[in-house]
Structure formats: structure tokens, C-alpha cells
N, C-alpha and C positions, 0 to 999 in steps of 0.2 A: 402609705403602703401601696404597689404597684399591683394594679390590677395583671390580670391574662390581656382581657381588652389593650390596657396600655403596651403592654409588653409585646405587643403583636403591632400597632402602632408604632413604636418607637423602631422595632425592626423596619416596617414597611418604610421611613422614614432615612433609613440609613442608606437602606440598597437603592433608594432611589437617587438620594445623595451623591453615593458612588457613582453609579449611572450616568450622571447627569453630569459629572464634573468631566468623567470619559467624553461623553458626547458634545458635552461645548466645547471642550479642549478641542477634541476633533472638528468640529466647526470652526474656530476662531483660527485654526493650524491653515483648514482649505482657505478661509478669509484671507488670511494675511498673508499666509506664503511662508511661513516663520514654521522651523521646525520646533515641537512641544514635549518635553519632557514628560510624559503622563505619571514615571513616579515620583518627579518633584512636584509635579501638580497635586498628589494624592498626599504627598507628604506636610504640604504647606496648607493644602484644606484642613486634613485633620490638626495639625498643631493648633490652626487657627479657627475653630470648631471647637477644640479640648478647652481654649481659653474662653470662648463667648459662653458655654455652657456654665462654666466657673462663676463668670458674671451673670448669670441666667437671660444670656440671649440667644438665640435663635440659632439653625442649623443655617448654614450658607455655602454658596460654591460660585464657581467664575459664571459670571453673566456675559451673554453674547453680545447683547444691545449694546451694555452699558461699556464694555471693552474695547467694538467695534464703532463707538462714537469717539470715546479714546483716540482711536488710531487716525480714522479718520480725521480729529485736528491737530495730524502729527505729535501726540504723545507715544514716545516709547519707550522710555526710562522713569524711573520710579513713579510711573502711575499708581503703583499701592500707596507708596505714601502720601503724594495728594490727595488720593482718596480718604485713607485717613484721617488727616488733617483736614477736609473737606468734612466727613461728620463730626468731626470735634469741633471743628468752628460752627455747626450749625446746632449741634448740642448744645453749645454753647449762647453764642447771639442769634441762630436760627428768628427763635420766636420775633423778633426783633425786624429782622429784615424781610419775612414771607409776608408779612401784610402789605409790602408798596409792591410787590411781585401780582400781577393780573394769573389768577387760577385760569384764564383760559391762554393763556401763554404759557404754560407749566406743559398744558393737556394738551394745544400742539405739537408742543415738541416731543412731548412722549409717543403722540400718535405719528407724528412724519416718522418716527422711527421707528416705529411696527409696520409703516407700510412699506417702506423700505428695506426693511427682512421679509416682509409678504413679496415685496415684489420678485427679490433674488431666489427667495424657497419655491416659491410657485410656479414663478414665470417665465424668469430668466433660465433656472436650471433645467426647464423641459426638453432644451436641444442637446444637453449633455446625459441624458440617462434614458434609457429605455421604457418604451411605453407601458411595462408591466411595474416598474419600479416608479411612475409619474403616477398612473394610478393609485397604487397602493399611498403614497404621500399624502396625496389628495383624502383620500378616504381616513386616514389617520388624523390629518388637520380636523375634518368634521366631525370625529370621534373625540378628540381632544379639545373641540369646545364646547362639545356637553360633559364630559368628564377626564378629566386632566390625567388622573391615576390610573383609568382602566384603559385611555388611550395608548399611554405613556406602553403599561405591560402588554398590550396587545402586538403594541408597535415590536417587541423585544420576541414576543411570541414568536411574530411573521416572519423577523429577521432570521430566527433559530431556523423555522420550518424552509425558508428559501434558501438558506446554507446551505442543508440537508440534502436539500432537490439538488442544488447545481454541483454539492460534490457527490451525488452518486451518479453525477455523469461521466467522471473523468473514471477512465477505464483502468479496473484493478490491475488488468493484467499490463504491465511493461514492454514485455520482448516474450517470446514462442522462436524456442530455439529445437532443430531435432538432432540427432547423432550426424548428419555428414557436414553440419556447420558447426557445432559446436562439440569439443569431446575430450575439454578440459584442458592439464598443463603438461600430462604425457607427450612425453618424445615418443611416438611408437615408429614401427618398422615399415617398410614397401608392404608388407604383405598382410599387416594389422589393418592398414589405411586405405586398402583398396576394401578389406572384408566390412567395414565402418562405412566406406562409399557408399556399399553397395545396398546394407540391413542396418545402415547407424539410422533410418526414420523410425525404428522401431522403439529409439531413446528420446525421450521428448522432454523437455527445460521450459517452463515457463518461469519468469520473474514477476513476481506481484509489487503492487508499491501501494502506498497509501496506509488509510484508516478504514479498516474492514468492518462493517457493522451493517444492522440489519436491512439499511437500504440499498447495500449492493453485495450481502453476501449469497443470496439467492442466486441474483446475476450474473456470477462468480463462477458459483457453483455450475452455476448451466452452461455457461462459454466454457469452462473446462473438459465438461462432459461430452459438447459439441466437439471439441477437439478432438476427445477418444474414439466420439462413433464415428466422425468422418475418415477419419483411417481405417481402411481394412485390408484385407488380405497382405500384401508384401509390406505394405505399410503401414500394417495395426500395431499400435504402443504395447509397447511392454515392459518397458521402463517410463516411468512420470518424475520427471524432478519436479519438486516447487522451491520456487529460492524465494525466502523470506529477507531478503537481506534489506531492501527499500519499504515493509512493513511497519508502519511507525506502532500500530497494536490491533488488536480486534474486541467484540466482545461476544457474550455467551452464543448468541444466535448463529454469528462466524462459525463458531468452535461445533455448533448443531450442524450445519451447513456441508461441515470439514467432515462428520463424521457420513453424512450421506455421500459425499463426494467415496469416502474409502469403502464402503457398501459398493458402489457401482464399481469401484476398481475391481474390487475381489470377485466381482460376478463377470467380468473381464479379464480376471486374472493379469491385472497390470501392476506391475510391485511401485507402491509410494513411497519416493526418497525424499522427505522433507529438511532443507538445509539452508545456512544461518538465521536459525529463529533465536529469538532473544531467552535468555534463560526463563525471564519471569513469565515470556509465553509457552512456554515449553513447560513450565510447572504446571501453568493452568489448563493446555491439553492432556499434560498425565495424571492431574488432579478429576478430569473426566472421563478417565479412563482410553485414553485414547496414548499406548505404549508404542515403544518399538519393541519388534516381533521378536528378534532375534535375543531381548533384555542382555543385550552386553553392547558394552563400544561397537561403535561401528569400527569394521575394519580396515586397513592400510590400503590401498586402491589396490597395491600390488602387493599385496602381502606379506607384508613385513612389519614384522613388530606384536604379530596380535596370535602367533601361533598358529595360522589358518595354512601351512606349511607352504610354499613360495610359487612364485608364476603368476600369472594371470587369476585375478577373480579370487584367492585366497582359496582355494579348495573347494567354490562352492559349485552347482550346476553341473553336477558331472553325466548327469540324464538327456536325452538324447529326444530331440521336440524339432517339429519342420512347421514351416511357414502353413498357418490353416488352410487346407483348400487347395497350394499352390503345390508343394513338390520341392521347390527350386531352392536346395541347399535348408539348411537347421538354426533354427534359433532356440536360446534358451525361455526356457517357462520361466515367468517370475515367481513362482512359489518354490519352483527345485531350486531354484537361485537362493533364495534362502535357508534349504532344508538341507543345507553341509550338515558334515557330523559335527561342528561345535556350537549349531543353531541350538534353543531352545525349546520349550513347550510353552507359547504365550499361554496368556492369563484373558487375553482380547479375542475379540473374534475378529480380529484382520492379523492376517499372515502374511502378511504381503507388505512392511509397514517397517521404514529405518530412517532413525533420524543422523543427518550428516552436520559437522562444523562449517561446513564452506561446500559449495555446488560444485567447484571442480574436483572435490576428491568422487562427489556423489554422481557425476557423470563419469568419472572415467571408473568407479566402480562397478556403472552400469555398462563403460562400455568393456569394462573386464570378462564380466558373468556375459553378451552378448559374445566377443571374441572365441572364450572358452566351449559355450556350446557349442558354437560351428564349428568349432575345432574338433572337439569330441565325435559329433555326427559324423565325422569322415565322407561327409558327404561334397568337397571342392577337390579332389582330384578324380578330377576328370579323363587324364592319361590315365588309360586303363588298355591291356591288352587285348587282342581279338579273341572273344568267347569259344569262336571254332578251332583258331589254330594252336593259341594259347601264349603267341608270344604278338608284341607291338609290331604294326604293319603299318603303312603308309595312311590308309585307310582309317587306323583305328586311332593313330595321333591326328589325323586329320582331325577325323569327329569330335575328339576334345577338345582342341584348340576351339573348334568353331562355339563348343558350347560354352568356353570362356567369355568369348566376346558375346556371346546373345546374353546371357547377364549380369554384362559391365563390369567384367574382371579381365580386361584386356591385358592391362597391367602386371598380371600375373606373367603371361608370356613373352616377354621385350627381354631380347638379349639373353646376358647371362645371368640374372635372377632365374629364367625358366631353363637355360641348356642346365643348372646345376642343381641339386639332389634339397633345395630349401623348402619348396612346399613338403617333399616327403618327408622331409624329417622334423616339419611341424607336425604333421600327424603322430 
């Protein structure tokens, strides 16, 4: 009858097995240069494993010494079965032949060959690994020869915890893209694409990549935030995309992380377009209550298809908002952005919050709702007539022209785009 004691034994005994066949593989692979199959390795342990238990012998795995003397007297083809047959014949006539053999001729040659892996593990490999990885070895060997098993898991420990460390250095974010570099697969017009020059910083794209967890979701969360506050005035965000697309997963802490980050948006009133997150992530931020605002499809960048009636922005932003502070032409709010008439009444407390299949519909939908406010405001035509006399004077197209070009809308005026009637009948 198997005790608990055993039974905790016999586990510790496996996983170390496993481990161990990994790690020699991996050793005898850098030894020899030979590329190593690790699931034929694992496959041929266990088969061979399943049989000695059968016969009530011992657990075993590939020995590095004993391999690596192998090779070195040029064996490389069926060294299992002379080993084999190597303890079959000593099973056999062994007893026989070990008494004309000198036991200190046995105990040499075992020892030249520990020292000769002490010399390559300790010595030789110093100038190939870094000083923080030569220590750690070191201290591991002296831990492993007062206790073999707690070396062994320790060693496994350290490994996890310096993964940990070196990938939360590689930086979650990708690429930071804003509205006048990046602004999706839209074809748009001369007069969409100067207004995008001029207010597309106020649409901001970052791409994330990696494995998001709680060593660099903090991190994360703060580089983004840094991102928002350092814009302000003409070039405060107002749209955030985050593109999940390079995301391999996150976990619960990310998702805590995620939901401070949209707290600070909404107290910024920056509207969060989250887009291609993988379904099974996108369950588990709506399984924590973290929705899209609007609870419907997102819509058609240009409105079609989803009933949001046609043009730019799908009907949404039709409220009229200027650059904080500045004066200089209109942007749309990102909560009017959402609050068309076929918005809904979340269930969330972020209103500002939509999830997209792919970043270029979610930036050209931002740069839709950005288009449409300035449009709305009526605030870029700048020919306007003389206040006193009432009709356009030298003077009074002068002064428009000139306030064209003081905010980067020169383009407006060239040729016959400005001699003919197209900004006024964008209004």
C-alpha cells in the first residue's frame, strides 16, 4: 500500500527525471554540436523507464560523462547497444573479470572524467557567459554538493526568476504612432488630409507585443499615461488606439492594470479603441467587466453597413468642442464621439471604450469622429467678408489667406482647389 510520503517521492522523482533528461540533452547538444531531438529523447526514456520498472529496476536518463566519453573515442552509431550488451556481458561474466581490474584504476578514470567536466563547467566556460550568470553557477555547484535536490530546484527557481527580470525588459510597447503618420487604409481627399496634418496628433496608435504580466504591466500602464500627459494643448489625445495584434496573452494583474489605465482616460476624456485582441482575451476583459461602451458592433469607419446613416464618423460627434486653451479651429470630444443616437446606456463606468477587429478600421474611425467635428465647428473658413462693409475686400481675403498658412493649412489655398466653392460646400 503506497503511502502519501511515497507518493510525493515518486512525483519528486519524475519531474526530476524529466528535467534532467532536458538538461543533459541540452548539454551533450552544446558538447557535441549535434542537433537533439528532445521529443525523441523523452520518448525513448520513457519507453525505456516503463520496461526497467517492469523488471523492478531503477529510473534512468542520458548521462553526460558517460556519453561524452562515448564520443570522445569516436563512438557515434549504436552506442545504446554496446552499452547494452556492455551490461549484459558484465551481468553476466562481470564477477569474473572485476577481480584482475585494480579498483584504483576504475576510480581514476571515473575521476579524470569529473575533472574534466569541472574543468569545461567552471573554467573554461567563464569567458563565454556573463559575470552575473558565472556566479550564480558557482554558487549552485556548492549548493549541489551538499544537497543534490534542493540545489537541483533552486538552480530551476533562479532560472524562472532571471527570465522574469530580462523579459520585463523588453518594452511592451512596439511602435507609437499619431494621426499625421498613421491614419489607416482610407483613400481620403486634399482637404480631409491637410485637416489630419494639421489635428491628426490628437489620434494616437500604439502597438503592444509580448507577454503582459505583472512584471511589466505596471510599467505599461505608466509609459502610456506618460504618453497622454505629455500632450497638451493642440496636441492632447483624444483618441488612444491600442493594437493588440503582437500580444501573445496577459494575465489578471494586466487586466487590473488595463482598467486603471481607462479611469485615467475618462478623467482625460480620451476615448479607448482597443483592436485585434484575440477572442479568448477579450472574454476575459468582459468577464471583468470591462465592455465596450456603445454594447453593439463597432461601426463601418464610413458608415456603411451598420445603419449609423452615411459620411464620415457614421453619425456620430455631431457637438461642437475646440482645442482646450487654444482657440485654433475644433475638435471633437471623445464622449460626444460616442453619444450618436444609436449609442447605448453602458452597464460600465467607462464611456469612452470600443472594441475594433483590426487598428485600421479603429484609426480611421477616429479619424472619422476627429474630420467630422471640425467640420461641424465651422470653424476653417476663414474667408469671411468685411464686418463693416459687408462684402469680401482685398483686405478681408487677405487676412484669411494669411490665417491659413499661420496653422498649417496652406494647402487649402493652391490653385484651383481654393479659386473653387469646395471648402464651402464641405461645410
Amino acid at each position: 500500500m503506497f503511502t502519501i510520503k511515497q507518493m510525493v517521492t515518486i512525483t519528486i522523482l519524475n519531474v526530476i527525471t524529466v528535467l534532467s533528461i532536458l538538461l543533459n540533452s541540452s548539454a551533450i547538444e552544446e558538447e557535441t554540436g549535434e542537433d537533439i531531438d528532445f521529443d525523441q529523447e523523452l520518448k525513448v526514456s520513457g519507453v525505456g523507464n516503463a520496461a526497467s520498472a517492469l523488471l523492478g529496476g531503477p529510473l534512468g536518463f542520458s548521462s553526460v560523462g558517460k556519453t561524452m566519453l562515448c564520443h570522445g573515442m569516436g563512438g557515434h552509431y549504436y552506442a545504446g547497444v554496446f552499452a547494452v550488451g556492455y551490461y549484459a556481458f558484465y551481468w553476466a561474466f562481470g564477477f569474473l573479470l572485476a577481480r584482475f581490474v585494480p579498483v584504483s584504476v576504475l576510480g581514476a578514470f571515473i575521476f579524470a572524467i569529473g575533472v574534466e567536466l569541472l574543468l569545461e563547467w567552471l573554467v573554461n566556460i567563464k569567458s563565454r557567459i556573463t559575470p552575473a550568470e558565472y556566479y550564480e553557477i558557482c554558487f549552485l555547484f556548492l549548493l549541489m554538493t551538499l544537497n543534490f535536490v534542493v540545489g537541483f530546484f533552486f538552480g530551476m527557481f533562479m532560472s524562472l526568476v532571471v527570465f522574469a527580470g530580462q523579459y520585463a525588459n523588453v518594452p511592451c510597447i512596439k511602435t507609437v504612432m499619431d494621426g499625421t503618420e498613421y491614419q489607416g487604409r482610407a483613400i481620403r481627399g486634399k482637404f480631409d488630409s491637410v485637416i489630419l496634418s494639421r489635428w491628426g496628433m490628437s489620434i494616437l496608435t500604439i502597438r503592444l507585443q509580448g507577454f503582459i504580466f505583472f512584471f511589466t504591466a505596471e510599467k505599461l500602464r505608466m509609459d502610456i499615461q506618460k504618453l497622454l500627459d505629455e500632450r497638451t494643448g493642440d496636441k492632447r489625445v483624444q483618441y488612444l488606439v491600442l493594437d493588440f495584434r503582437f500580444v501573445e496573452n496577459f494575465d489578471s494583474t494586466a487586466i487590473k492594470k488595463f482598467r486603471k489605465l481607462l479611469r485615467h482616460a475618462e478623467e482625460e476624456q480620451v476615448c479607448v479603441c482597443v483592436t485585434n485582441l484575440q477572442a479568448e482575451l477579450r472574454e476575459r476583459m468582459e468577464e471583468d467587466g470591462i465592455h465596450d461602451s456603445t454594447h453593439s458592433e463597432p461601426p463601418d469607419p464610413h458608415g456603411h453597413g451598420h445603419g449609423h446613416g452615411g459620411g464620415h464618423g457614421g453619425g456620430h460627434g455631431s457637438k461642437e468642442s475646440t482645442i482646450a486653451g487654444k482657440g485654433h479651429g475644433a475638435l471633437p470630444d471623445a464622449h460626444e464621439a460616442l453619444a450618436g443616437p444609436h449609442a447605448f446606456a453602458p452597464d460600465e463606468d467607462f464611456t469612452a471604450l470600443r472594441y475594433f477587429e483590426d487598428s485600421d478600421d479603429a484609426v480611421e474611425w477616429s479619424s472619422d469622429q476627429l474630420l467630422q467635428g471640425v467640420k461641424t465647428a465651422r470653424r476653417l473658413n476663414f474667408m469671411k467678408p468685411d464686418p463693416v462693409l459687408g462684402r469680401f475686400t482685398v483686405k478681408s481675403c487677405f487676412v484669411g489667406v494669411l490665417k491659413y498658412f499661420r496653422l498649417g493649412l496652406g494647402a487649402m489655398v493652391q490653385g484651383q482647389l481654393f479659386d473653387s466653392q469646395v471648402i464651402k460646400r464641405s461645410f
